[in-house]
Structure formats: structure tokens, C-alpha cells
N, C-alpha and C positions, 0 to 999 in steps of 0.2 A: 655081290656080283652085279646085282644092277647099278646099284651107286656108280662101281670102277667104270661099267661103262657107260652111263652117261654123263660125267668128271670129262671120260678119254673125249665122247664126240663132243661136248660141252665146249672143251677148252680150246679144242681142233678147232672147232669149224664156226663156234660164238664168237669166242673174244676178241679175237681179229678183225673184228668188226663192228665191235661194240660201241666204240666213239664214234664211228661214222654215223651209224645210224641215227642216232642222238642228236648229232651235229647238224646233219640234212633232213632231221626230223621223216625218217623214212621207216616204214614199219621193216624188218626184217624176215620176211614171207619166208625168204627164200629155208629159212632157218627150219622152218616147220616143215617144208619138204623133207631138208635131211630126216627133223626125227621121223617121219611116216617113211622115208627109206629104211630106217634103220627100227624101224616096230615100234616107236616110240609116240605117235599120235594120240592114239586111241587109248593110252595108259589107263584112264580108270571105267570105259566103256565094258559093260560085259564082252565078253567070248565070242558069245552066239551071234553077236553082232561086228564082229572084226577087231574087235580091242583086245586088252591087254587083261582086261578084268581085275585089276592090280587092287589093293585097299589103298586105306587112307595112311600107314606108315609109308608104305615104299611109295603114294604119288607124293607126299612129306619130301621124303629124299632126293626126286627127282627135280620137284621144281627148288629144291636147295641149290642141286648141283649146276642146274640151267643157270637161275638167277646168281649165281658166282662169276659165272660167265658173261652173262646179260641179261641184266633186267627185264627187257624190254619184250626179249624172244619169252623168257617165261610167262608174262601176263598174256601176249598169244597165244599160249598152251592152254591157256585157257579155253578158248574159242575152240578149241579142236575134241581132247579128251580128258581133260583136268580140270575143266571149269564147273561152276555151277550150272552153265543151260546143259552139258549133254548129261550130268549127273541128276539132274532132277527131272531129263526127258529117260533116264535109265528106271528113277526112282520109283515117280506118280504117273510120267507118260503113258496113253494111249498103245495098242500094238501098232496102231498105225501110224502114229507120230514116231516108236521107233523105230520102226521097219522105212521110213521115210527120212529119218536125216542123221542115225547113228552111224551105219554102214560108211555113207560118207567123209563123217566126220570123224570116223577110227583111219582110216585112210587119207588126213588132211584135204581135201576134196572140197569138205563145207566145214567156213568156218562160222560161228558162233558167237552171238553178245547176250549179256544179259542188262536189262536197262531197270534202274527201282528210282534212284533221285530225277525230282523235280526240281525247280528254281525255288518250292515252296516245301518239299518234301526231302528232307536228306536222312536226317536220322528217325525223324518221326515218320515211317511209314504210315500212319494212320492216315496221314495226311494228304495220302497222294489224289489227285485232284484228274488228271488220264481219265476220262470217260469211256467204258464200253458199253453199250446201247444195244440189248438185243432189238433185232430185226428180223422176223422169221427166221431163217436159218442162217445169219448173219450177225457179225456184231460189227457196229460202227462206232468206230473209235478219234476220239476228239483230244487233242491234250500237245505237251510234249513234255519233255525229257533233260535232263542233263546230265554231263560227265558218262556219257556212256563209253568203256575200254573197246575199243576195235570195231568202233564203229564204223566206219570208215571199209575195213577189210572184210565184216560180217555178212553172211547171205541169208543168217536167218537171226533171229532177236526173242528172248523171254523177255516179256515186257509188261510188269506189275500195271494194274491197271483196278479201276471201279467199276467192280460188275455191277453192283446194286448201289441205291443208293443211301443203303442204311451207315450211319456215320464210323468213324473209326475204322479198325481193323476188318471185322466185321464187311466189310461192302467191298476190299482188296482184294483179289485175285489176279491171276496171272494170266497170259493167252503168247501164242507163236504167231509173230507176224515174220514176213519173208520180204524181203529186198524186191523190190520192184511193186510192190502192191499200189496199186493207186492210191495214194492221199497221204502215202508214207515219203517223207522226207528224210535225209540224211545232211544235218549240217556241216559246217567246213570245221575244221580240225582244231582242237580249243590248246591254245600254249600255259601249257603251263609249270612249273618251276623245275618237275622232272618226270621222268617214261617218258621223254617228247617223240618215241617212235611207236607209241601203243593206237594210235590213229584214233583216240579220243575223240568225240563229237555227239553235241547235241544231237534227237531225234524229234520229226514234228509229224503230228497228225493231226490231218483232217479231211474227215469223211471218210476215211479209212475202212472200207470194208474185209472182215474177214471171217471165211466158216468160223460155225458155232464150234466144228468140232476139233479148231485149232485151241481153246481153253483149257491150259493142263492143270491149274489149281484153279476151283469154283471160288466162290465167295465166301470166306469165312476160312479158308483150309489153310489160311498161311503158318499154320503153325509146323506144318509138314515142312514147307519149306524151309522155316526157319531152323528145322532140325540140321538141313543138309546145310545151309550157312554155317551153322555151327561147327559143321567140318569144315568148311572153307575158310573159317578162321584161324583154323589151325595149317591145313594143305595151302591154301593160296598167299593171303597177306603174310604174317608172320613167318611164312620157310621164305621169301622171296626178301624180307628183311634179312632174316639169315644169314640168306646164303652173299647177297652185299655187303652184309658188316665181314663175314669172313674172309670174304676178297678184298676187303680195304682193310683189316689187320695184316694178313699176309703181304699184300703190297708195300705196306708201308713201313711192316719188318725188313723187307729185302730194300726198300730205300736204305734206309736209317743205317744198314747194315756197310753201305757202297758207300755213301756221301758222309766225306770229313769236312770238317772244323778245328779249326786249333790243332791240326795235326794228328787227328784223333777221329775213329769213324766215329759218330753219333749212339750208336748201340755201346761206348764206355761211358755215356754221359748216366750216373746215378739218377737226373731226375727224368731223362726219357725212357731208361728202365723202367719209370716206375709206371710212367705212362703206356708204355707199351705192355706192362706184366697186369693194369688197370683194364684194358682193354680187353686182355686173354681174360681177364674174370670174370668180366663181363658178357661177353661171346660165350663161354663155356656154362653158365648161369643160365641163358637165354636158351641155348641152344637143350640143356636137360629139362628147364621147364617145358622147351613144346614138345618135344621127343616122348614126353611123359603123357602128355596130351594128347599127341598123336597117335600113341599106343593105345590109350583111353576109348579114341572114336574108333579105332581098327576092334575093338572088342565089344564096341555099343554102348559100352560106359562113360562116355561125355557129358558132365554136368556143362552147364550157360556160366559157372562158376569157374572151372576148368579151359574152359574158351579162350572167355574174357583175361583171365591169370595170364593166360599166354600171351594173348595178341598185346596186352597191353605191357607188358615187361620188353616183351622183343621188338614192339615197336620203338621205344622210347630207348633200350638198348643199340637198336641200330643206329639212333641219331647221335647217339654218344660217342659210340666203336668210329664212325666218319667223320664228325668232326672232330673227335681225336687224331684221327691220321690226316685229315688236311693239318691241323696244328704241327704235328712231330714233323710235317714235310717242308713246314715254312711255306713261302711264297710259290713253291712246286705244287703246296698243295691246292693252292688256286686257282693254277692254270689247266687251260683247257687241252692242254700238251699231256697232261696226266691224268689217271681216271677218278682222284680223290674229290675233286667237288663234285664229280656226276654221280658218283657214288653215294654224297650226300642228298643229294636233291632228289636221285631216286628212291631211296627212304622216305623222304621227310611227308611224303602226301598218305605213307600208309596208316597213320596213325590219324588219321582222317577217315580213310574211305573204309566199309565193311563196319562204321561202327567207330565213331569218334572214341582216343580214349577214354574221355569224360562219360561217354555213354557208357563205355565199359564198364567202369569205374564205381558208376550209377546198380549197374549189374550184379556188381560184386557186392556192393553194399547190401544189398537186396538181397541175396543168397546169403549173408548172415546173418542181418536180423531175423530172416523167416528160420535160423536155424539151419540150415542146408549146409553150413560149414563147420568145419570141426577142429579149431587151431592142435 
């Protein structure tokens, strides 16, 4: 029931608009109003605070069905009720931190970024170099930021930082800063190869004052967080792979299907059959590994080994499924007249960000020597 209708308002009121926004590199807002019309915002916010209270399968499903549609509006859903900042302000938050920005953000109202990569920090959080300074009841904060998703349209930022200064992990913790804070900067909008509408941008601080009692993880408690990544490896990256490898087999089945050759539609050709039956094995492979996964984290049972299997299959899945169907499209599939190469590019960074495959990979290995797997 949920799926059907957000496919219905997905396909209605996204797609129609999905190259544009890409094209003029324009975040798609307006998108995120529909869903907060249509109770769709706040999807994984508790109840008691205007959302949807939804788990981790059915928000799985939803950001599939959005990113089929567009990319772009799905990595926004982020920022509202499906991301990591309102889920880990649902999680470890304060009463006052949610009673302060869930409300609004079940309601699209305030939207939300969460910032962890530095220029010097991407996979190795230990490394993150962000100063926060206690100050009486104050922390001042020095550092900046990269690749931050929705920066740009954010009001409010989780933003990894060094409480202490003991080295490693250890000394990381997180704090809420808010859009207009003195000493907080927002840079201009970073281009890069695809999402060009998720208003990406650097963030820079200095002298950044902000209450002590904006710190939702202390120093040393990342592990908590990393718990709730853990889900978002499953809910965010990999279903938003998903759901664009599924839109560009679908597309490209109904090309293949229109456009003749030699007299002949393209779907009689034995070897684009096989490419195109390549493609369904692969989507349908990908899509029960996180489904499995996703089931996993809705019941508390998520191993880092279970995560990792996912993201990194349907990552690497997805880059396959797309540039398969730019191939079956030919020279169609190049153009910016069709949605096959935007379909590729917006894949291709996921298997970068939340966790390089290689790191993944690193992970996996990891969970079987110590045992933890069990062919």
C-alpha cells in the first residue's frame, strides 16, 4: 500500500522533472512539499512528533520508489524524515533537541544536513581534524567540511566534530549547529559528475559559537552513531541505487522495444536479449540482497557484515544495470535528450560516499576472519 502510493505520487509529480533539475542544477524543494502534503516527510520521525514512525523496510521502499523517479528529490528526503540527522536526533537526541527541530521536520518546514568528510577525513573518521573548544557553556568551533548533501537548502547541520583532544575515534563527537550562527559559513555549490541538484557544498567554521547543550554524541559515543549508519546503508545509498538501476532497465526495455534496425525492433536481437535478461539478474540479485538486509535492520539484527554485502553489490550493481542501458541505447544513450547517462552518473558517486566499496570490502573481510561469518 505504501510502495503503490508513493510509485503513484513519485512518478506524477518527480519525473517530469527530473532532467530539469539536473540540467539547471536546481535542488527540487518544491518535491518535498508534495511529499509533506501527502504525509510523506516525516516518514521515519516518531508519531509523537508528527511523522510517520515508519521502520527501516518500508523507509527502504519509499526512498526506492522516489529515486526511480529522481535522484535527486530522494537524497532531499533526507534532510526532512529519512536521513541520518532526524534519525539520530530521534535516536540519542536530547527532549529538547527533539521537541525543537522534529516537529518541523515531519512537516517539511526544516530541512536538515548531516556533514562527517573533511578534505583530510573521508573514510577514516578518526581523522577528523573540526575543532570544538569547550568554552563555559559554549563550544567554539574551528575546522571545515566537505561534500556536505543539501547544504545549500539545510537550516540545521549534524556536524562530526573533535570534542576532545585525545587522538582517533576517541576525541569524535557530533554537535547541531543552525544556519545563520556566527562564524558558520556555507560554501557555493560543488559540481560534480551526478545528483547536480542535491545543493552539495562545503561548510567552514570559524569561531563558531554554539551551546554546550547543542552536543548530541559526546566524545567517544560514535559507535552509537555508527549503529544508525548502519541502517542508512541499507535505507539511503543502496535503495537510491536501486531504485535508478530499475528506472534505467525499465527505460531501456521500452527503448529497445520502439527502436528498429534492419527492419527488426532491437528486443529480436539474440545478443541485446541477453544483455537486457543480464541486466534483470542483476537488479533482481541486488534488489533481494538489501531487501534481506533491510528486513535484518527492521528486526535489530543487522550485522556491519550484512550492510557492507549490500551496499557494496548494489552499488557496483547499479553502475552495471546503467551503463548497460546507455550501451543497448546506442548514441540515445548519451544524450542529454534521454535520462540514460543521468542515470549513470547519478549511481556512480554512491559507491564512494557512506563508505568507499573498498572500505566496505575491508569490512567484510574483517567479519570473517574474526569468525562473524558463516558461508
Amino acid at each position: 500500500m505504501i510502495r503503490d502510493s508513493i510509485r503513484k505520487i513519485a512518478q506524477e509529480h518527480f519525473k517530469p522533472g527530473a532532467a530539469a533539475a539536473d540540467r539547471e542544477y536546481r535542488p527540487p524543494v518544491e518535491n518535498i512539499k508534495v511529499l509533506a502534503d501527502n504525509g510523506f516527510a516525516g516518514v521515519a520521525i516518531p508519531e509523537e512528533y508528527g511523522g510517520l514512525g515508519l521502520g527501516v523496510f518500508e523507509l527502504m521502499l519509499i526512498m526506492e520508489e522516489v529515486s526511480r523517479a529522481c535522484a535527486n528529490t530522494a537524497m532531499l528526503m533526507g534532510g526532512t524524515g529519512g536521513g541520518p540527522t532526524p534519525r539520530v536526533i530521534a535516536a540519542v537526541g536530547t527532549d529538547a533537541l527533539k521537541k525543537k527541530f522534529l516537529p518541523k521536520m515531519a512537516k517539511g518546514e526544516l530541512f536538515a544536513a548531516w556533514s562527517m568528510s573533511e578534505p583530510n577525513a573521508g573514510s577514516d573518521v578518526g581523522n577528523v581534524q573540526t575543532k570544538a573548544i569547550r568554552d563555559g557553556n559554549e563550544y567554539v568551533i574551528n575546522g571545515s567540511k566537505m561534500w556536505c548533501s543539501g547544504a545549500q537548502l539545510a537550516d540545521v547541520f549534524l556536524v562530526l566534530v573533535r570534542l576532545d583532544p585525545t587522538p582517533g575515534m576517541k576525541g569524535v563527537g557530533a554537535i547541531m549547529i543552525e544556519r545563520g550562527t556566527p562564524g558558520f559559513e556555507v560554501g557555493k555549490h560543488l559540481d560534480l559528475i551526478g545528483l547536480h541538484a542535491t545543493g552539495m557544498a562545503p561548510l567552514y567554521f570559524e569561531d563558531c559559537r554554539v551551546p554546550a547543550e547543542n552536543v548530541i554524541i559526546p566524545a567517544g559515543g560514535m559507535r552509537k552513531l555508527f549503529e544508525i549508519l548502519d541502517d542508512d546503508r541499507v535505507v539511503g545509498n543502496p535503495s537510491i541505487c536501486l531504485g535508478v538501476a530499475s528506472a534505467a532497465l525499465e527505460d531501456a526495455l521500452a527503448y529497445t522495444r520502439e527502436r528498429k534496425q534492419f527492419g527488426r525492433a532491437l528486443t529480436e536481437f539474440q545478443g541485446l536479449q541477453w544483455k537486457l535478461a543480464d541486466m534483470a539478474i542483476d537488479l533482481e540479485a541486488g534488489r533481494t540482497l538489501l531487501y534481506a538486509a533491510a528486513r535484518k535492520a527492521a528486526a535489530g539484527q543487522l550485522t556491519p557484515m550484512d550492510a557492507s554485502v549490500a551496499k557494496v553489490y548494489v552499488n557496483e550493481m547499479s553502475q552495471r544495470v546503467t551503463n548497460s542501458a546507455i550501451q543497448v541505447c546506442g548514441a540515445y544513450g548519451l544524450s542529454n535528450e534521454f535520462p540514460f547517462e543521468r542515470y549513470y552518473r547519478d549511481v556512480r558517486g554512491f559507491a564512494i560516499g557512506y563508505g568507499t566499496t573498498e572500505i566496505h570490502r575491508n569490512s567484510i573481510a574483517r567479519e570473517m576472519i574474526l569468525g562473524n561469518y558463516k558461508p
